[in-house]
C-alpha positions, -999 to +999 in steps of 0.1 A: -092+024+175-070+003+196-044-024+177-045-061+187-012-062+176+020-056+203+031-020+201+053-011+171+040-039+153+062-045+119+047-047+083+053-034+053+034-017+023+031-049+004+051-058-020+085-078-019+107-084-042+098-112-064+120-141-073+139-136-106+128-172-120+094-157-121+094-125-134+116-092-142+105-061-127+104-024-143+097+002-127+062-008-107+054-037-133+064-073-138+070-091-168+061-130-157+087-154-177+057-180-171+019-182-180-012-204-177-009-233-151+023-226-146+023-191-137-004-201-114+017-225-096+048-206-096+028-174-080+015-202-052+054-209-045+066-174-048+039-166-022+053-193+004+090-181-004+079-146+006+053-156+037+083-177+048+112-152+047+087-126+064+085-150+089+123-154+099+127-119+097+106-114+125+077-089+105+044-092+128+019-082+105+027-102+070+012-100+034+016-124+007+039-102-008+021-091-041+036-117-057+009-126-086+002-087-095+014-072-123+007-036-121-009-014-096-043-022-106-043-048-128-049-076-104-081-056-090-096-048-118-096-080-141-127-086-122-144-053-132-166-043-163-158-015-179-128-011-182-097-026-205-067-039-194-054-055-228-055-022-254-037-002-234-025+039-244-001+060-234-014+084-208+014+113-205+008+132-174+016+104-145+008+119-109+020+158-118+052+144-136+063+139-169+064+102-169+048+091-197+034+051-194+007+025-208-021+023-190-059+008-191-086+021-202-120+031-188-147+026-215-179+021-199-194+018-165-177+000-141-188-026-117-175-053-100-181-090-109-168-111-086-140-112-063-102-105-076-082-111-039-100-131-012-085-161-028-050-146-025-057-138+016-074-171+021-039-187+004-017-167+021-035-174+060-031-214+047+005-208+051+010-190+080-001-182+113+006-141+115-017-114+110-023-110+073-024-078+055-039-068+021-038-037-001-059-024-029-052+005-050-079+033-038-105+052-062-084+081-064-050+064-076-068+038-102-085+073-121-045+083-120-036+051-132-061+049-165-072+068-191-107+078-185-127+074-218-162+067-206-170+097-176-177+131-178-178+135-142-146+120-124-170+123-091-192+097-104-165+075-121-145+077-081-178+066-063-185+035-087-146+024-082-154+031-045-185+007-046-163-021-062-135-012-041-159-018-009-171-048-018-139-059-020-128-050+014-160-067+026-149-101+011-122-094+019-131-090+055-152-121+058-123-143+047-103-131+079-080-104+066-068-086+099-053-056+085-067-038+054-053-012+035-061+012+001-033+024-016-040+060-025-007+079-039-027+101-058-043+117-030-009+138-021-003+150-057-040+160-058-053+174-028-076+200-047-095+163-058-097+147-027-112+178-009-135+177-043-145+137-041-116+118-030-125+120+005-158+113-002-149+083-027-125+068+008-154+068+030-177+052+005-147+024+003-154+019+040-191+013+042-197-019+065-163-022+070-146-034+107-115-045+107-090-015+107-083+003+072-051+023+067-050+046+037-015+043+021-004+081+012+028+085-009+049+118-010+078+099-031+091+066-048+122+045-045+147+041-074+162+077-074+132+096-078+128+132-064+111+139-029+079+163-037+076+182-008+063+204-021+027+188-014+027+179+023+008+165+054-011+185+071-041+201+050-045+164+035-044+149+067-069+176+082-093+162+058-088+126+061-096+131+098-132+139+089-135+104+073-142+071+090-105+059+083-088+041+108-050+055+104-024+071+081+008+056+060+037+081+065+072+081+054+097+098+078+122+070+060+135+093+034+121+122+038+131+153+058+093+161+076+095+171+110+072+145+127+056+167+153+035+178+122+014+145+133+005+153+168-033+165+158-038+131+141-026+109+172-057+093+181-057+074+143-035+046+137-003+052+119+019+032+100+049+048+107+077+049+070+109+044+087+133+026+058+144+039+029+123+014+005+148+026-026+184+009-034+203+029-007+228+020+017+206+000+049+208+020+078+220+011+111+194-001+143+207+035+162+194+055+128+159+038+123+156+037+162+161+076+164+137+081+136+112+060+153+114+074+192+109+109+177+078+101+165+066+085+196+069+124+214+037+126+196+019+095+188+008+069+210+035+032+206+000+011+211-016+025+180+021+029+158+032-001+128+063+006+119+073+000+078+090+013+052+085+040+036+067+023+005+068-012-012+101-032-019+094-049-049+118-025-069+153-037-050+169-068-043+161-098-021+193-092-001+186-060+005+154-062+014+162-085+036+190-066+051+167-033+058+139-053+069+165-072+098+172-034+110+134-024+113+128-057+135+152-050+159+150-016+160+112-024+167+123-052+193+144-025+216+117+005+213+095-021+226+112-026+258+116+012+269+075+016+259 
């Protein structure tokens, strides 16, 4: 699948930092100061804010930022029967660590209502003329991120979120969303589950769907926590491959992974990590422009994005900013040699 964006096209994950009149961020969760009409109205203005500063910064491919989400999978999911977003338990085993957190609950069937995120794409492409992306959190990482009270087959319970996932992305598609992408971190701390029913769950997300679909894949998070390499590429990618996805999220930003492991998988898309997302020193142009040209011995610049590693809604608006200024013009000079 060709791009019909320029060669080392710039995004991002998704999320940006939000404005700290609206809301204070822990961890992967915001706190909004506001609520009601208010809320409402300040999410509309944070969105412009973030569309805006996307825009000077040069980013090809923008998204609105995630600015009215306050968890993972709580926007998605308000639509959804079945499960329960208000009593909330403590879930203690968190993606293979010890991170205890609150999370949702799963208590019956679920199954979509209406739509949770067209209106947020059809906002968003009001305010600017630039490729638009959205992300949803895939089958796989909303199991991870509830407690599952209501299945006794997690198969079945991945298949129905995949069935209210894809009629999501069809929406989704219909409004004129030009990049779409399914945020599956769970996928590299599980591998044994997608070869079980997580690939099988991503390709039933895909059903019907045209416009190009990267799967977000997730070996480590910003804010100091510890690489786990100890899962890696290949074998998840080798199945992946056998799925009608169009292309790959991988982070070369902060991690040490050699990237000839993604020759086999060149003839996908990739979004390519290339920034630190966490609170770390912003590298220089040279750096990110070395990381990037020794991917390119092995994958094709037409079908490359370049981002960072994972979302930047857990550091500062200056450095944002600053690291998202480097992976522009590192983009701009690859560009003129390719």
């Amino acid at each position: 699948m060709a791009l019909k964006f320029p060669p080392l096209a710039t995004t991002h994950v998704g999320s940006m930092p939000r404005p700290r009149w609206m809301g204070d961020t822990e961890r992967n969760r915001v706190t909004f100061r506001l609520d009601g009409e208010r809320l409402a109205e300040a999410q509309d203005d944070a969105t412009i804010v973030t569309l805006r500063e996307q825009e000077a910064l040069g980013i090809d491919i923008v998204t609105d930022g995630e600015q009215r989400r306050e968890g993972f999978i709580f926007h998605m999911c308000r639509t959804w029967d079945g499960i329960d977003l208000v009593n909330q338990v403590q879930k203690e085993v968190y993606r293979r660590r010890n991170n205890p957190r609150m999370v949702p609950r799963i208590i019956g069937k679920l199954k979509r209502r209406a739509a949770a995120t067209v209106a947020d794409v059809a906002f968003a492409k009001t305010y600017t003329d630039r490729p638009v992306k959205m992300a949803l959190a895939g089958p796989m990482t909303v199991i991870d991120s509830a407690l599952n009270e209501a299945y006794a087959d997690e198969g079945e319970l991945a298949m129905d979120i995949a069935a209210a996932v894809n009629a999501e992305l069809l929406d989704l598609q219909a409004a004129g969303c030009d990049l779409l992408q399914l945020d599956e971190p769970a996928m590299t701390r599980y591998h044994e589950k997608v070869f079980d029913y997580g690939a099988a769950a991503l390709d039933r997300c895909l059903r019907g769907v045209t416009v190009p679909v990267i799967v977000h894949l997730c070996y480590g998070y910003p804010g100091g926590a510890a690489l786990q390499h100890q899962y890696t590429y290949p074998e998840l990618l080798d199945r992946l491959m056998e799925t009608k996805i169009s292309g790959f999220t991988v982070e070369f930003g902060r991690s040490s992974y050699d990237p000839a492991i993604l020759k086999p998988y060149r003839e996908r898309l990739f979004m390519f990590g290339c920034i630190d997302p966490g609170n770390t020193p912003t590298p220089t142009v040279d750096d990110v422009k070395r990381r990037v040209a020794g991917a390119l011995d092995y994958l094709d610049p037409a079908k490359v994005m370049l981002s960072p590693d994972c979302g930047l809604m857990t550091i500062g608006r200056d450095l944002a900013r600053a690291k998202l200024t480097v992976m522009v013009a590192a983009a701009r000079e690859l560009r003129k040699r390719v």
